[in-house]
DRENLOTOR-90192 format. One line per field, with one value per atom (N, C-alpha, C, O, CB): residue number from 0; atom name; x, y, z. Coordinates in nm, 3 decimals, decimal comma, padded with zeros to 5 digits. Glycine has a CB too. Layout:
<torros>
sese: c(NUM  ...) $
titor: c(CA  ...) $
x: c(X  ...) $
y: c(Y  ...) $
z: c(Z  ...) $
</torros>
This chain:
<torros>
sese: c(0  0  0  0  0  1  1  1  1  1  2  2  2  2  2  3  3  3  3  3  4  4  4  4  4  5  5  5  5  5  6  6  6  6  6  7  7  7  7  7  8  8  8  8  8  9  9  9  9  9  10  10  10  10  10  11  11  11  11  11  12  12  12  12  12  13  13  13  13  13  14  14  14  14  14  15  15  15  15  15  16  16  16  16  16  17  17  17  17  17  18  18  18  18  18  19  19  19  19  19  20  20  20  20  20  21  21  21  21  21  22  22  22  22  22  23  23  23  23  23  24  24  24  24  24  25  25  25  25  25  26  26  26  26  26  27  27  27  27  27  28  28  28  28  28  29  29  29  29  29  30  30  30  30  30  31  31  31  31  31  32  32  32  32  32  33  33  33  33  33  34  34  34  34  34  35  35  35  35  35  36  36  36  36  36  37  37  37  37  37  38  38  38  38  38  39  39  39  39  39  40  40  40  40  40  41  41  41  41  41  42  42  42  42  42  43  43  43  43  43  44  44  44  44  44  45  45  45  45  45  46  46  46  46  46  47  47  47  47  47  48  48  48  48  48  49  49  49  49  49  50  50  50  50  50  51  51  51  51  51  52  52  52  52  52  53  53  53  53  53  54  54  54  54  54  55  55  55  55  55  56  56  56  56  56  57  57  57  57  57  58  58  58  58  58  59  59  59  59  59  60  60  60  60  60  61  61  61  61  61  62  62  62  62  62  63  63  63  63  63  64  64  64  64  64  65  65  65  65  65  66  66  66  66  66  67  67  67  67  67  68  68  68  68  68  69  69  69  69  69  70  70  70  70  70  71  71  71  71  71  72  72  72  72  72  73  73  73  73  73  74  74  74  74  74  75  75  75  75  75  76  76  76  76  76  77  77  77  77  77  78  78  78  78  78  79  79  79  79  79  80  80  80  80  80  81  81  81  81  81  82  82  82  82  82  83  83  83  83  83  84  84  84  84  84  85  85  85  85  85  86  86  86  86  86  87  87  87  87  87  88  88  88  88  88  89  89  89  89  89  90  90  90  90  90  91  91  91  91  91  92  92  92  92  92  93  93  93  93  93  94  94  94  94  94  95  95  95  95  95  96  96  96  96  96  97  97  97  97  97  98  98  98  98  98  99  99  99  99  99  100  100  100  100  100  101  101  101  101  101  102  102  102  102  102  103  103  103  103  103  104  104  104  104  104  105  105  105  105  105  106  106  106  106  106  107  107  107  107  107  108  108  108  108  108  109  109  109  109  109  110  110  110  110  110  111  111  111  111  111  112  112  112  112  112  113  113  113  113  113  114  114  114  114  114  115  115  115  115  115  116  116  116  116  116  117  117  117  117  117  118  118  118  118  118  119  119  119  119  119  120  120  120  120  120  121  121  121  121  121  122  122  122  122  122  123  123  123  123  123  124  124  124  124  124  125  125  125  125  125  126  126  126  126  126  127  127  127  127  127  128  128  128  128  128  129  129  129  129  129  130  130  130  130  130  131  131  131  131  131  132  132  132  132  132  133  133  133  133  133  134  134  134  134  134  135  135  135  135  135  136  136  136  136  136  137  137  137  137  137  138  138  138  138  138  139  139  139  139  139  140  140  140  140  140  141  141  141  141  141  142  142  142  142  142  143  143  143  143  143  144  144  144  144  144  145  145  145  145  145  146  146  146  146  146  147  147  147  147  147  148  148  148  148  148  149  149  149  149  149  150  150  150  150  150  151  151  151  151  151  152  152  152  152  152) $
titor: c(N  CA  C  O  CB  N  CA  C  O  CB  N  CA  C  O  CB  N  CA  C  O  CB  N  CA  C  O  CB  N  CA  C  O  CB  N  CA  C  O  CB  N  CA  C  O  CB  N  CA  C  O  CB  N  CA  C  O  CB  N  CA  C  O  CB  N  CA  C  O  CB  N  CA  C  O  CB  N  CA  C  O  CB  N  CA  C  O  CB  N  CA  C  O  CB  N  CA  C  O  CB  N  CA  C  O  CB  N  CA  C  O  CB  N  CA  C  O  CB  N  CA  C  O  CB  N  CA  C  O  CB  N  CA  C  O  CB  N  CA  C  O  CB  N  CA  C  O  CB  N  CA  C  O  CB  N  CA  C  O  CB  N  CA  C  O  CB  N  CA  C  O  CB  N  CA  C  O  CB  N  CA  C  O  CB  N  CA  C  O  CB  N  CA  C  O  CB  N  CA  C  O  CB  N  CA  C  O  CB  N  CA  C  O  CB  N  CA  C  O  CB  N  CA  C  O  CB  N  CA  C  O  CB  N  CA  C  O  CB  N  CA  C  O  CB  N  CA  C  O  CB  N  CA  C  O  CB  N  CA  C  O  CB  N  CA  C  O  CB  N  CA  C  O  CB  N  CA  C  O  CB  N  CA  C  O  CB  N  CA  C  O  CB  N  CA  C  O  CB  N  CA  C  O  CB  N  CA  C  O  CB  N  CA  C  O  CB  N  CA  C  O  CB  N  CA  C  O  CB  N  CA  C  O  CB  N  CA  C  O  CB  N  CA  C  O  CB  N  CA  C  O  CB  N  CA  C  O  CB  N  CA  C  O  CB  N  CA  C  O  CB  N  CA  C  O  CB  N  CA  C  O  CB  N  CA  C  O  CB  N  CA  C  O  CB  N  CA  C  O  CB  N  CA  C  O  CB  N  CA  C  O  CB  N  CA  C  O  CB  N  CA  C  O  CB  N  CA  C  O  CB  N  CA  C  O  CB  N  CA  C  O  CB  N  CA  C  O  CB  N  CA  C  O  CB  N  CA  C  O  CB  N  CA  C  O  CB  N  CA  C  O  CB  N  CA  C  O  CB  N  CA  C  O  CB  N  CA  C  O  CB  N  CA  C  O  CB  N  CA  C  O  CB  N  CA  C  O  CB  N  CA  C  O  CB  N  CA  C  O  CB  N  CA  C  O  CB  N  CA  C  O  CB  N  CA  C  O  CB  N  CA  C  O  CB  N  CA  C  O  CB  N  CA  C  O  CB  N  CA  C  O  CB  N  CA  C  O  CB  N  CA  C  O  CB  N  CA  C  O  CB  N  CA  C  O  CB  N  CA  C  O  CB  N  CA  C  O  CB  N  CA  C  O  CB  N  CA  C  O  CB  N  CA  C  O  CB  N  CA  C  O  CB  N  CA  C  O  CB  N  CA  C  O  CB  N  CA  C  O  CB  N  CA  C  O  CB  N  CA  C  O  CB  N  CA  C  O  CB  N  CA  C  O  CB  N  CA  C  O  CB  N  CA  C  O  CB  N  CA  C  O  CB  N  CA  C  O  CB  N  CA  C  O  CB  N  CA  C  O  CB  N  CA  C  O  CB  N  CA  C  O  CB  N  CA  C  O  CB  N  CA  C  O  CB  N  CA  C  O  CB  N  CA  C  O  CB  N  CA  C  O  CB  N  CA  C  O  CB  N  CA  C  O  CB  N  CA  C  O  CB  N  CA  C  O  CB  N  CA  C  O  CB  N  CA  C  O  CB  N  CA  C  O  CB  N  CA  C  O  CB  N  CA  C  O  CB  N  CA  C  O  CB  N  CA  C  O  CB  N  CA  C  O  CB  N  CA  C  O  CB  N  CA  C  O  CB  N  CA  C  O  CB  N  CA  C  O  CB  N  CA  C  O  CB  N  CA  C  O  CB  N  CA  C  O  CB  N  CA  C  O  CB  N  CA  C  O  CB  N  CA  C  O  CB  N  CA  C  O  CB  N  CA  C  O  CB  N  CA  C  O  CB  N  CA  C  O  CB  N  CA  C  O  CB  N  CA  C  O  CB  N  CA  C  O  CB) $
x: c(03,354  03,370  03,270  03,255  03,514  03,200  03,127  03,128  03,159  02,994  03,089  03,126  03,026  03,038  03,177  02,885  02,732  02,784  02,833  02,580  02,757  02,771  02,598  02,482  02,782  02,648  02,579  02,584  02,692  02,618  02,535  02,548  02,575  02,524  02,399  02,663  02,664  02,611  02,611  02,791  02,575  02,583  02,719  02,792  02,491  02,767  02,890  02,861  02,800  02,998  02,928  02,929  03,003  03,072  02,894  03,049  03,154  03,152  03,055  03,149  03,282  03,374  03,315  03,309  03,574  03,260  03,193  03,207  03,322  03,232  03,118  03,116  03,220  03,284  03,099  03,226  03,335  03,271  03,348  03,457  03,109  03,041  03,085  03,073  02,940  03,165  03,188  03,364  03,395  03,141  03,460  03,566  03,551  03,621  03,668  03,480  03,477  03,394  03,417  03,385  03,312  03,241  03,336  03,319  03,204  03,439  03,526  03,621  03,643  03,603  03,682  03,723  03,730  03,837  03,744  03,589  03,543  03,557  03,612  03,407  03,493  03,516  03,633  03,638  03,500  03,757  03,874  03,955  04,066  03,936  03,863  03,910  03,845  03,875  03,880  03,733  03,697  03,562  03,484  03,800  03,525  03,417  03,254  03,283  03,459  03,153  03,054  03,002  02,987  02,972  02,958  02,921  02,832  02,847  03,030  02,729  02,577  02,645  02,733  02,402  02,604  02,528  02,408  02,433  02,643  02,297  02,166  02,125  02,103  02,070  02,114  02,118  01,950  01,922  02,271  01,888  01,745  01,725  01,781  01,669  01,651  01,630  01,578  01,499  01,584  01,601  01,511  01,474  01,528  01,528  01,392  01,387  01,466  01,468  01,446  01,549  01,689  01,811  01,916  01,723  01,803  01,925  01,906  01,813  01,942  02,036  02,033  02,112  02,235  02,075  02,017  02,066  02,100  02,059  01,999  02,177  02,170  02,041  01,956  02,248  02,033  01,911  01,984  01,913  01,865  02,064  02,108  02,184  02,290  02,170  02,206  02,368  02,463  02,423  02,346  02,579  02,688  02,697  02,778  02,664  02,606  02,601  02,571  02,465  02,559  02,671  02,630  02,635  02,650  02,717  02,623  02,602  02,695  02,699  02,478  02,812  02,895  02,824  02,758  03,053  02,862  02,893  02,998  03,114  02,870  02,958  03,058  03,060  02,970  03,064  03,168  03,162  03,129  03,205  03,302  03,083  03,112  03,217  03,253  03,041  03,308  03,410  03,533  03,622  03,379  03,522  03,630  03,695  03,642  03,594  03,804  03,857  03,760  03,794  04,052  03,686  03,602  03,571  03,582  03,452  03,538  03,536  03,639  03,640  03,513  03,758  03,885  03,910  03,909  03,999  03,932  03,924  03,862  03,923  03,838  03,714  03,667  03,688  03,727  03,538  03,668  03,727  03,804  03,790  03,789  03,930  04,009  04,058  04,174  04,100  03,939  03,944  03,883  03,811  03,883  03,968  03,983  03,839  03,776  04,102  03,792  03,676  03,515  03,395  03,656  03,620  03,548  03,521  03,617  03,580  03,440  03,438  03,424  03,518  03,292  03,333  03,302  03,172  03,071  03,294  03,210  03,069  02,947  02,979  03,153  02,842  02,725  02,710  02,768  02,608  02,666  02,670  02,860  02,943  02,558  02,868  03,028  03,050  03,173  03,078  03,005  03,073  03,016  02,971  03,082  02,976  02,913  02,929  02,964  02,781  02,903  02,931  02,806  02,710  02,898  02,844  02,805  02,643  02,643  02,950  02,506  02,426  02,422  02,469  02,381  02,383  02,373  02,244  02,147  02,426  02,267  02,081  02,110  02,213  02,043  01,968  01,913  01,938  01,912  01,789  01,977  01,990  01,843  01,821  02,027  01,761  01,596  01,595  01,547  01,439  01,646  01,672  01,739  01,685  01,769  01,841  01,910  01,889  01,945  02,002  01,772  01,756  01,638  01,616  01,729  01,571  01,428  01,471  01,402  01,336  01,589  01,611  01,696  01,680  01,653  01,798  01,828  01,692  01,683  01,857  01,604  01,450  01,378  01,322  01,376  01,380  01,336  01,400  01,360  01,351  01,508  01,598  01,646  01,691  01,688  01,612  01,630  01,552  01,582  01,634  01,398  01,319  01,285  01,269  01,214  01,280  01,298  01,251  01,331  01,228  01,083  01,022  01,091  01,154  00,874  01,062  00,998  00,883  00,766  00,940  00,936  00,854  00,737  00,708  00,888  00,666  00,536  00,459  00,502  00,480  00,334  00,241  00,095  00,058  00,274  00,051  -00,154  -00,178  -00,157  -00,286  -00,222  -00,285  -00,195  -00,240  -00,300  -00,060  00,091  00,016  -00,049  00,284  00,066  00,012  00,130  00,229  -00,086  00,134  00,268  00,216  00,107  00,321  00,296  00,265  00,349  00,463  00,321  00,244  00,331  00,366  00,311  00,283  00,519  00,666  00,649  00,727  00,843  00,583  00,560  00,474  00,378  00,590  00,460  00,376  00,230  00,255  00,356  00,069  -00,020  -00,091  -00,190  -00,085  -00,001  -00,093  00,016  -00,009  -00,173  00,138  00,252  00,219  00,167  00,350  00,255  00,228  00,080  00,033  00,262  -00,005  -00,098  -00,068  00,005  -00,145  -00,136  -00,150  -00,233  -00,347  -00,239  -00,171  -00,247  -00,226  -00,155  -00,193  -00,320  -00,275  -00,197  -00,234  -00,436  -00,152  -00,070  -00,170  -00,203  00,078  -00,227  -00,274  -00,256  -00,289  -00,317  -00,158  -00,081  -00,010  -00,065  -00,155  00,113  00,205  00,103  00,033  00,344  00,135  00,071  00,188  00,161  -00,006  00,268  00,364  00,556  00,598  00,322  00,624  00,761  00,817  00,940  00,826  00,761  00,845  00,843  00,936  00,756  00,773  00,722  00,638  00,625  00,788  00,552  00,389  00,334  00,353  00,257  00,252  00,164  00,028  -00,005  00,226  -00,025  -00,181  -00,165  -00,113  -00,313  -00,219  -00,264  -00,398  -00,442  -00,123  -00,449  -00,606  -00,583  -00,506  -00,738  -00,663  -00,656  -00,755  -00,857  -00,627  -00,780  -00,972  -00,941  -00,861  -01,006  -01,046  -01,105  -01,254  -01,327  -01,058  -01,299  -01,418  -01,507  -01,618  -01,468  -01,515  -01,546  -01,586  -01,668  -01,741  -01,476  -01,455  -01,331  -01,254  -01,548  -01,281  -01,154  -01,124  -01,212  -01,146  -00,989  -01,011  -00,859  -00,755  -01,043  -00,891  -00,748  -00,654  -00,693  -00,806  -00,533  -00,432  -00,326  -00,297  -00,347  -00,275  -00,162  -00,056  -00,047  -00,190  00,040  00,174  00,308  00,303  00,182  00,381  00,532  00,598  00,599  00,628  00,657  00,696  00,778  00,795  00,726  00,890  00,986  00,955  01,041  01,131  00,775  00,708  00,654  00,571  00,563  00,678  00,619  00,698  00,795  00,537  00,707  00,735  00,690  00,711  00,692) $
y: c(00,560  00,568  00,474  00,353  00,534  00,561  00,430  00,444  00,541  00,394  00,334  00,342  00,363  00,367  00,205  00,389  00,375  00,485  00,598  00,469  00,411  00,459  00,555  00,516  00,281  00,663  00,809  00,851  00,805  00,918  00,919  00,993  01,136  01,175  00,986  01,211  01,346  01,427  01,387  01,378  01,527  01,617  01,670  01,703  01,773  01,685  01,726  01,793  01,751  01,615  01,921  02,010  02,044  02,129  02,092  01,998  01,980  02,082  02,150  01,873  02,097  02,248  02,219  02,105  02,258  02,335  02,337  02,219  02,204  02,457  02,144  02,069  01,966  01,912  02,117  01,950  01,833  01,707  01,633  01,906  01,683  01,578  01,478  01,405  01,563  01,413  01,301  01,258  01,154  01,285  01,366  01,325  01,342  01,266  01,356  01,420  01,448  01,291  01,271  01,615  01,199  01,085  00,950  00,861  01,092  00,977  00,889  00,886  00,779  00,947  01,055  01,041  01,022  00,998  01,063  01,029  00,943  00,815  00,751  00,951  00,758  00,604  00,516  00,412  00,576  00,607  00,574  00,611  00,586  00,668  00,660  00,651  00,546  00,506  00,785  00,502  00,329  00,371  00,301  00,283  00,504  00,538  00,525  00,525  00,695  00,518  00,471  00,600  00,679  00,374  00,650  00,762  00,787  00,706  00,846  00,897  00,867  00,960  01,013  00,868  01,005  01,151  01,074  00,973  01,265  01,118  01,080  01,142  01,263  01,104  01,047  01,111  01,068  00,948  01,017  01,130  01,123  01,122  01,214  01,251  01,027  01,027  01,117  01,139  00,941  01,232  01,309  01,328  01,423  01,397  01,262  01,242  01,100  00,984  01,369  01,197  01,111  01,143  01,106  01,115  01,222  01,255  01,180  01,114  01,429  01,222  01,209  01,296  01,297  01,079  01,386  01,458  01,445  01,353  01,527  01,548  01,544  01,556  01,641  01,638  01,468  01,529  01,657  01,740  01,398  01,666  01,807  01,837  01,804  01,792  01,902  01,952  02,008  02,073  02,121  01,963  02,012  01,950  01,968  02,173  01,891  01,767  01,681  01,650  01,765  01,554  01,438  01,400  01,496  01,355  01,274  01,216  01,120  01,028  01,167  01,123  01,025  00,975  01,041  01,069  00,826  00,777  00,766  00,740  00,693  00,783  00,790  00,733  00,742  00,899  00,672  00,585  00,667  00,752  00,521  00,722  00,801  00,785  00,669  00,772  00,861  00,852  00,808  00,764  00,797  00,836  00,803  00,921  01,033  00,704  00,896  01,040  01,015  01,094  01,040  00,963  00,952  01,127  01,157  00,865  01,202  01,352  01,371  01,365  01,458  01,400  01,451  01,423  01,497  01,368  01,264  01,211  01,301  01,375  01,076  01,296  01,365  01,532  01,586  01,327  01,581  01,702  01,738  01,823  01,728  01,614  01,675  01,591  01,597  01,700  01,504  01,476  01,601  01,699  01,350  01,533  01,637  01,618  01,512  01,630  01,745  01,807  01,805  01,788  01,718  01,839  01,835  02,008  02,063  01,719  02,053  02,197  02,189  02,213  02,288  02,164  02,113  02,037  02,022  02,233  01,998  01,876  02,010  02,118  01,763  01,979  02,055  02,072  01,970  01,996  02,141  02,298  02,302  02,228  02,458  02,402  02,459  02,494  02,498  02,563  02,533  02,601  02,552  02,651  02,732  02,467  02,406  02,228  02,165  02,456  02,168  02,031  01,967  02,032  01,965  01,842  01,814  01,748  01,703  01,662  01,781  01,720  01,587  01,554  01,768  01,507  01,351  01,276  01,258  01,276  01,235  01,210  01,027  00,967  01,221  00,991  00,852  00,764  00,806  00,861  00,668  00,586  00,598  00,628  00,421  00,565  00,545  00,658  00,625  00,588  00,791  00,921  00,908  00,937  01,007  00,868  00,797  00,675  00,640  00,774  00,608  00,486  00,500  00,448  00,373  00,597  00,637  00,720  00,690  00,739  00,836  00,865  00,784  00,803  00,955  00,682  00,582  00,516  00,519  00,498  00,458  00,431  00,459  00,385  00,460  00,600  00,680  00,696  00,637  00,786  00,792  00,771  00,629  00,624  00,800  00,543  00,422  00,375  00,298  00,322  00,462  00,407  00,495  00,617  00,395  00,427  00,480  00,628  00,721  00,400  00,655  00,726  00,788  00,713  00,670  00,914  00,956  00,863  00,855  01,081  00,800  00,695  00,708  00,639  00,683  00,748  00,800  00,676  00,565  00,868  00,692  00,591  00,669  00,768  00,475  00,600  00,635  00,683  00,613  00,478  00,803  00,856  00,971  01,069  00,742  00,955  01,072  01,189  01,203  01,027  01,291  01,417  01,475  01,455  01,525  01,564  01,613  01,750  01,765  01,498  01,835  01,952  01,954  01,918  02,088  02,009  02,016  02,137  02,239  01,981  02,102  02,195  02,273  02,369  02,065  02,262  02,280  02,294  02,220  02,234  02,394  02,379  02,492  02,551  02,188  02,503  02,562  02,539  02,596  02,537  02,430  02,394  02,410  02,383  02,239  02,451  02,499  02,574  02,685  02,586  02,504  02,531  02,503  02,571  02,699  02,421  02,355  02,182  02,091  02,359  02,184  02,065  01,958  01,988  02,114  01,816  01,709  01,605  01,601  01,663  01,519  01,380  01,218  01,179  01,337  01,200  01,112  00,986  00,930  01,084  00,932  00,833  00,724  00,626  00,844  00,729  00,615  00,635  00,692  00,482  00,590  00,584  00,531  00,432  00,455  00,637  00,537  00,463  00,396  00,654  00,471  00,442  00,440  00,535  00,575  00,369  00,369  00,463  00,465  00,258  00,554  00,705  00,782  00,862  00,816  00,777  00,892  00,937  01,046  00,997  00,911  00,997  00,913  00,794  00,982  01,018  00,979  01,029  01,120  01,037  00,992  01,061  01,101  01,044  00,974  01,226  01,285  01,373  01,419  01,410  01,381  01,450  01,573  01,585  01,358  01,678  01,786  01,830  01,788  01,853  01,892  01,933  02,105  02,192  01,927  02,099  02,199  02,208  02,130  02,219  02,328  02,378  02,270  02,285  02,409  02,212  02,081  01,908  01,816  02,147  01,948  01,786  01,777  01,870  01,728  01,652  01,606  01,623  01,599  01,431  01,664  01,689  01,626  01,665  01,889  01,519  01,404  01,509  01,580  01,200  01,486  01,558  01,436  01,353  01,686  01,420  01,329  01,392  01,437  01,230  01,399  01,479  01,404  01,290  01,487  01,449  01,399  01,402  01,507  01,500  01,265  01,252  01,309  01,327  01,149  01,378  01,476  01,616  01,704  01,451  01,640  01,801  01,771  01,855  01,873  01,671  01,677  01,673  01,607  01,591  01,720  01,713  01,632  01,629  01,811) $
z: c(03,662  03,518  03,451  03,470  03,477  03,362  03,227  03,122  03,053  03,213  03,094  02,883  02,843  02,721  02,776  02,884  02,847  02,680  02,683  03,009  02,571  02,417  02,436  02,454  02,264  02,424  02,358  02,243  02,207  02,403  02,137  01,997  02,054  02,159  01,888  01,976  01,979  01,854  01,738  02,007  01,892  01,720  01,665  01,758  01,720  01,563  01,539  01,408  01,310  01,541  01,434  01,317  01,261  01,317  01,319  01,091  00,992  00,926  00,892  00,909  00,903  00,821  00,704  00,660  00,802  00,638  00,515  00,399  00,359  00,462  00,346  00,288  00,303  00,212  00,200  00,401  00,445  00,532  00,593  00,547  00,534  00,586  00,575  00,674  00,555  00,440  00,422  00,469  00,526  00,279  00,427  00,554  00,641  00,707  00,573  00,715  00,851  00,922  01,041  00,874  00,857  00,824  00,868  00,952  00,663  00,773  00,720  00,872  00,929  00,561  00,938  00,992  01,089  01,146  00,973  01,159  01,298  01,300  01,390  01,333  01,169  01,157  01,189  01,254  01,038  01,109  01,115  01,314  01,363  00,970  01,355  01,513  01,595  01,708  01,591  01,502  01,605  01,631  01,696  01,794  01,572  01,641  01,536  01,417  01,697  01,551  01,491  01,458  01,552  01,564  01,295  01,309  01,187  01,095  01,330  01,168  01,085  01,044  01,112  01,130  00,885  00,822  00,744  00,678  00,693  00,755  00,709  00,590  00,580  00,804  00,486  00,331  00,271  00,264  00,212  00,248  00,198  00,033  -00,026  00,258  -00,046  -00,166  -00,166  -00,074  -00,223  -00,289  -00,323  -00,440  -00,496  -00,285  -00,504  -00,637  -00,688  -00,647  -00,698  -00,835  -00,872  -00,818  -00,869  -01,009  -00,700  -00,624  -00,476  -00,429  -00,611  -00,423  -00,262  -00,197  -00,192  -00,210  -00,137  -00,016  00,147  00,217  -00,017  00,189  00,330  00,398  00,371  00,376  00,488  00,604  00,671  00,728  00,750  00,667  00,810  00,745  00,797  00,981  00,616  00,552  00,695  00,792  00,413  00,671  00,762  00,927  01,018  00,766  00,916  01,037  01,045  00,990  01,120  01,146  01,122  01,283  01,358  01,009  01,340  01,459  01,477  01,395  01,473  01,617  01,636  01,773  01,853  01,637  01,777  01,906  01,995  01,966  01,902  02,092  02,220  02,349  02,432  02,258  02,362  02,530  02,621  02,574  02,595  02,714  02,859  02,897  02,877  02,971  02,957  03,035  03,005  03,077  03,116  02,825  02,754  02,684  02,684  02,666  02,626  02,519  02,404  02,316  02,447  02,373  02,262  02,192  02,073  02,324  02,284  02,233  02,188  02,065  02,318  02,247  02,228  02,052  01,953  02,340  02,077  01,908  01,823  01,747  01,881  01,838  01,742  01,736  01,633  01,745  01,816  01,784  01,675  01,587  01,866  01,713  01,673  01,527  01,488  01,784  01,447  01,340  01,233  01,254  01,344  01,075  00,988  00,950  00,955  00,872  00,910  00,859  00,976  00,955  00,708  01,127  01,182  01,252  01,306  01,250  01,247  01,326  01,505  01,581  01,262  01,532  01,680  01,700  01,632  01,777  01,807  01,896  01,937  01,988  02,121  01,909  01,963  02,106  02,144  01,921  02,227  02,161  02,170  02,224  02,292  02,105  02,115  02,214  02,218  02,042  02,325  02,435  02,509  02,567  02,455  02,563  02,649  02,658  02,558  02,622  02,774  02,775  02,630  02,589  02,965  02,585  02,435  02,565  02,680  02,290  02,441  02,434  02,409  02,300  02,382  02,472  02,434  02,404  02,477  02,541  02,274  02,206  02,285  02,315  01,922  02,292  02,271  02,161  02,048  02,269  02,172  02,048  01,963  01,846  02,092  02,068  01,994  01,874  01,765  02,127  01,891  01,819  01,671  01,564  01,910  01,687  01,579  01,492  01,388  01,623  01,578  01,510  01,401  01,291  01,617  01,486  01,442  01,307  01,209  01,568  01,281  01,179  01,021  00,900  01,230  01,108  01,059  00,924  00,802  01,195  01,047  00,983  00,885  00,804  01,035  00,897  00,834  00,662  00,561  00,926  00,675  00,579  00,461  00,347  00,658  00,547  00,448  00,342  00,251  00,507  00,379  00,330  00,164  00,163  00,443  00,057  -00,061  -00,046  -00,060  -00,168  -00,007  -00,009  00,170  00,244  -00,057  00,201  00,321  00,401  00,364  00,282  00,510  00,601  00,617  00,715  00,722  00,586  00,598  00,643  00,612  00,463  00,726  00,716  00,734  00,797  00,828  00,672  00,659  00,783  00,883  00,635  00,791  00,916  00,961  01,021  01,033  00,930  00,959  00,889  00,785  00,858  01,028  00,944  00,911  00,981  01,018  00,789  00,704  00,648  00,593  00,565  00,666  00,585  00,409  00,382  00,692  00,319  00,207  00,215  00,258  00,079  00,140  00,132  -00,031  -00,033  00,138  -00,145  -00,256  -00,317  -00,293  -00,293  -00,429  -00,519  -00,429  -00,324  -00,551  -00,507  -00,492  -00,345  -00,298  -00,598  -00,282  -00,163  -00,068  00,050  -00,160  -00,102  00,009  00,128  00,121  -00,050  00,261  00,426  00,449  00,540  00,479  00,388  00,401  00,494  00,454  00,254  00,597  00,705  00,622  00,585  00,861  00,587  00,525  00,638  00,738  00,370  00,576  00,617  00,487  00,376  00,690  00,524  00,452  00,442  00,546  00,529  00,291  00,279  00,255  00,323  00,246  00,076  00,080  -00,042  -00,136  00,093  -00,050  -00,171  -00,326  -00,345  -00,124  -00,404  -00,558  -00,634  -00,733  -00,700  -00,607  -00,722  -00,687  -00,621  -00,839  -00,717  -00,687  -00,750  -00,742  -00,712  -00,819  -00,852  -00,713  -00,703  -00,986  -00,622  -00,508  -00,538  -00,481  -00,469  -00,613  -00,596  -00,475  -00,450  -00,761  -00,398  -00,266  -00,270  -00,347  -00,132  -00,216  -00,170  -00,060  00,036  -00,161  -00,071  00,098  00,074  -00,032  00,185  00,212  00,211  00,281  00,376  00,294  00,221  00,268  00,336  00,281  00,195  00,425  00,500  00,430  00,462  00,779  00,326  00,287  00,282  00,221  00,184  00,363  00,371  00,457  00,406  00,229  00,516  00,630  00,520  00,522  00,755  00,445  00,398  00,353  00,378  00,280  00,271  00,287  00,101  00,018  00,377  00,068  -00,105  -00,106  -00,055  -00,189  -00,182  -00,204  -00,317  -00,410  -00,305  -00,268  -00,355  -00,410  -00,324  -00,259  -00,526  -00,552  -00,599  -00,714  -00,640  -00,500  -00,453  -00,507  -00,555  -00,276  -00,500  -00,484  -00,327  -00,263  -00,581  -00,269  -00,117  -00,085  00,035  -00,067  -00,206  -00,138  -00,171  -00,174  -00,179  -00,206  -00,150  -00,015  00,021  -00,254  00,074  00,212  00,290  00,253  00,250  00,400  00,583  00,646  00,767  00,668) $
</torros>
């Protein structure tokens, strides 16, 4: 038997992320939903799923299962996938950061607007609203665009 703590994926009964949140917590157990600024809002990173931790070789599943606003542990029919902490930490990371984590040199596709499914590179934040710079390679040179960080990937 071991306790080695794993994350699972867990997938919550429609719009119920945040009890289903609440109610892992309330079993002892440590558990994410990852919410991203977007703009003047904040969204889900994964609507309808969030990430618990779990001992090995404990009822730690069972619990959750069978907390409210929970649907099932990923995959459903099969023994649960078990992510890396590094996985979670790295999105943790990510998410915290006002903007989308970006750093100079990250390549990102934009999600919006006249240059949508176009491959950039990420240059550098202008401003604490979320405007960014990124460069685009058009025609064999580079044509600076100043974007908004929640039109990028």
């Amino acid at each position: 038997m071991t306790s080695e703590a794993r994350w699972v994926v867990v997938r919550t009964q429609v719009r119920q992320e945040a009890l289903a949140t609440e109610a892992v917590a309330a079993r002892g157990l440590e558990s994410y939903f990852p919410m991203l600024q977007r703009g003047r809002s904040v969204e889900p990173l994964f609507p309808g799923y969030l990430f618990a931790q779990v001992a090995l070789g404990t009822d730690d599943l069972l619990r959750i299962r069978s907390a409210p606003g929970i649907a099932y542990v990923l995959p459903r029919y099969a023994p649960p996938v078990l992510l890396e902490d590094d996985l979670v930490r790295a999105l943790r990371a990510r998410a915290a950061a006002r903007t989308p984590g970006f750093q100079k040199g990250d390549h990102v596709i934009i999600r919006r607007g006249p240059f949508r499914w176009l491959n950039a590179l990420f240059d550098r934040r202008l401003n604490a609203s979320g405007r960014v710079r990124v460069l685009v390679d058009f025609v064999h040179r580079s044509v600076v665009l100043d974007l908004h960080a929640e039109d990028l990937t």
